[in-house]
C-alpha positions as CSV (number, residue, x, y, z in Angstrom):
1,X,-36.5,0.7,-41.4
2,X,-34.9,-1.7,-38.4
3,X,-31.8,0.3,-36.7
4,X,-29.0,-2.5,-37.2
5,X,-27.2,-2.3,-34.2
6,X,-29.9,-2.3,-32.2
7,X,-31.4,-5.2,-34.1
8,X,-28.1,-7.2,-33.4
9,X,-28.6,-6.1,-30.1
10,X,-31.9,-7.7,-29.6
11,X,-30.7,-10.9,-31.7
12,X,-27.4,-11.5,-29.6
13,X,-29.7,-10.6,-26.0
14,X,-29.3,-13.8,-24.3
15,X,-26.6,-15.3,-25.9
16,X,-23.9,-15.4,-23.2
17,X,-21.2,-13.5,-25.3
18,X,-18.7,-12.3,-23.5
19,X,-16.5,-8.9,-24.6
20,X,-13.1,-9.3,-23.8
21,X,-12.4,-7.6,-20.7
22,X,-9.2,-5.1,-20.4
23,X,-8.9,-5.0,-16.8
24,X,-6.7,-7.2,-15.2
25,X,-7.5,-9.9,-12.6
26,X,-8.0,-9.3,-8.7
27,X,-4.7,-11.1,-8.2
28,X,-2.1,-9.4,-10.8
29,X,0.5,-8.0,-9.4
30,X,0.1,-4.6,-10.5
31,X,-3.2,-4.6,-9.0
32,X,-2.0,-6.3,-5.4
33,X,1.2,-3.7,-6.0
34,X,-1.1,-1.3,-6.1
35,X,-3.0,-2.0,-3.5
36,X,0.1,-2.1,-0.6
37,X,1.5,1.2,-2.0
38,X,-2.2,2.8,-1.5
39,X,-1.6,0.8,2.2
40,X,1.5,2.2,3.0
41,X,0.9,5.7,1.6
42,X,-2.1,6.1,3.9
43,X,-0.6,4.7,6.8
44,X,2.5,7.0,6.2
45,X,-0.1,9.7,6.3
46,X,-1.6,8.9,9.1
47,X,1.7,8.5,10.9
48,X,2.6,12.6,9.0
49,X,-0.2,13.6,11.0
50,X,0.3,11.8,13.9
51,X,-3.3,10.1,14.5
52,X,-2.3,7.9,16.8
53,X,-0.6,10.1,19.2
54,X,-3.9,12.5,18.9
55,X,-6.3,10.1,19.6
56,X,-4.2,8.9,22.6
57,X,-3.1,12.1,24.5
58,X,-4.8,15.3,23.0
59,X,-7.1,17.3,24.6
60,X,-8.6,18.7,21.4
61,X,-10.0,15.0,20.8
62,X,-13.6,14.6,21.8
63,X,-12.8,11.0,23.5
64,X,-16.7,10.7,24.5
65,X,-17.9,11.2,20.6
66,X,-14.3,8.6,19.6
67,X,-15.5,6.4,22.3
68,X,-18.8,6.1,20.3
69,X,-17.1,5.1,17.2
70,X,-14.5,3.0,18.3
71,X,-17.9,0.9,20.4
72,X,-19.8,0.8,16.6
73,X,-16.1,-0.9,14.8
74,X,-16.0,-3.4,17.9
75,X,-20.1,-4.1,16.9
76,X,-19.4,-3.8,13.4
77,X,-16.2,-6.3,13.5
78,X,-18.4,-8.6,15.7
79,X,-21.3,-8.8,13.5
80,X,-19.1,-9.2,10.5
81,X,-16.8,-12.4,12.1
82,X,-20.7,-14.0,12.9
83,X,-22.1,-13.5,9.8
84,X,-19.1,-14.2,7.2
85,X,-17.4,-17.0,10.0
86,X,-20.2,-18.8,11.4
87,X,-23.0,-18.4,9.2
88,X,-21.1,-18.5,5.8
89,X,-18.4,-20.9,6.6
90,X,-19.6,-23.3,9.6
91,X,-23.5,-23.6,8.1
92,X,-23.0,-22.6,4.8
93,X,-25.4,-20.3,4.2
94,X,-24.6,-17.7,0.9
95,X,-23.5,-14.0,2.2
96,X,-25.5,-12.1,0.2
97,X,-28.1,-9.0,0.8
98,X,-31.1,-11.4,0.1
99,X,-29.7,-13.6,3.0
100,X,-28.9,-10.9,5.4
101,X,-30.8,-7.8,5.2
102,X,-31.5,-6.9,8.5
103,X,-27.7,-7.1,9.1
104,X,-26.5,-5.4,6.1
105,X,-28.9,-2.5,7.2
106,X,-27.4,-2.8,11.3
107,X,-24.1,-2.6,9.2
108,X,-25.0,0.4,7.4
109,X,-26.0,2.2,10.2
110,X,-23.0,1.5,12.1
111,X,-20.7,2.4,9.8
112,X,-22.4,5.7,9.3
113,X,-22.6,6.0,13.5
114,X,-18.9,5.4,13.7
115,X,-18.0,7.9,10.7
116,X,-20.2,10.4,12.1
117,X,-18.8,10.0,15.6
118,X,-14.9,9.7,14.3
119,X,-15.4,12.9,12.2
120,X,-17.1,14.8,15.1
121,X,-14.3,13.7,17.7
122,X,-11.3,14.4,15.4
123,X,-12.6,17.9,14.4
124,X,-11.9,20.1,17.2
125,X,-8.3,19.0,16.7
126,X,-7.3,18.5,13.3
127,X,-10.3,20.9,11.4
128,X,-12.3,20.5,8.9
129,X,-10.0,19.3,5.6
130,X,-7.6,17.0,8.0
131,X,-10.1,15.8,9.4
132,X,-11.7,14.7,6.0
133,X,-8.7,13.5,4.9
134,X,-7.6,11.3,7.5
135,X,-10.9,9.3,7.3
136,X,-10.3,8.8,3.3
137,X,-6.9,7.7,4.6
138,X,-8.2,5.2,7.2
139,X,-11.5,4.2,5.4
140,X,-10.2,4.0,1.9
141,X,-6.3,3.6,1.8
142,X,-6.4,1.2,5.1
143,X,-9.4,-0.4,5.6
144,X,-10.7,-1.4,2.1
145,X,-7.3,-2.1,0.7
146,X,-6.7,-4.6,3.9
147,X,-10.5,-6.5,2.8
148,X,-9.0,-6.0,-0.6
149,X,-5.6,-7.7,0.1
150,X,-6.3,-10.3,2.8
151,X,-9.4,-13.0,3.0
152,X,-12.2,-13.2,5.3
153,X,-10.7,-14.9,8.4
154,X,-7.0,-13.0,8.4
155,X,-9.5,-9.7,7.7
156,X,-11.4,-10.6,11.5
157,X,-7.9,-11.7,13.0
158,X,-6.2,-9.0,12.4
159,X,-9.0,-6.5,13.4
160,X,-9.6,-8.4,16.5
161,X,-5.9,-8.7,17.7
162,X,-5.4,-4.5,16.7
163,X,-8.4,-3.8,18.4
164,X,-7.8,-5.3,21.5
165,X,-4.6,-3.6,21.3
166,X,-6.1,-0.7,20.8
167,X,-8.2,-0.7,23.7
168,X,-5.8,-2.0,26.0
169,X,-3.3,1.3,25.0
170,X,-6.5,3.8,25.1
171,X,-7.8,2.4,28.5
């Protein structure tokens, strides 16, 4: 005896059906509402704990180790403006893994250098939760929701022009 439903799953295989979806699109407004509120509560956070300040004047901050991480987000911004800017946009090549392997995998390991090196410097100041937390802030409730909210070329704009800031108020 033939299972039905697994008999109109065989029969319906390549089909094309589509199940109505119940999420909504990218661009709703509850979603891009939700989005700046996750923005603004983490850089309201951020500002509670006074990051900025720390990173700038406290002695408990390994700056070597935050020097490390800052250098892989400057390689990791650079790579990403070349790769999405000049080779997606100017020659037209498709961004994809099969594309760009060798970079996605420099990527990786970058990102995991500067979150290793962020975590180690922040530690001796903030401990071991705070410390956690304030890269979910940063990572998740700044970073992501920015790539999330803005598109490719505002995303290496704005992370070029605060960088350079960045470096010219850490110098």
């Amino acid at each position: 005896m033939v299972d039905v439903e697994t008999a109109n799953l065989l029969r319906n295989r390549g089909a094309g059906q589509q199940f109505p979806s119940t999420a909504l699109p990218p661009n709703h407004p509850f979603n891009l509402g939700k989005r700046v509120l996750i923005l603004l509560t983490a850089i309201w956070g951020l500002h509670e704990f006074k990051v900025y300040h720390a990173v700038l004047r406290s002695p408990h901050v390994s700056h070597a180790w935050f020097k490390l991480g800052f250098a892989s987000s400057v390689a990791i911004l650079l790579i990403k403006s070349y790769v999405e800017l000049y080779e997606g946009k100017t020659k037209k090549r498709k961004v994809d893994y099969d594309n760009f392997r060798q970079t996605t995998h420099i990527i990786l390991l970058l990102l995991l250098l500067a979150s290793l090196s962020f975590h180690i410097a922040l530690w001796p100041h903030y401990g071991g939760f705070k410390t956690i937390l304030i890269m979910i802030m940063f990572g998740w409730g700044v970073l992501l929701q920015v790539a999330l909210l803005l598109p490719t070329w505002a995303q290496n704009m704005l992370g070029f022009v605060l960088m350079t800031f960045f470096i010219q108020e850490y110098a």
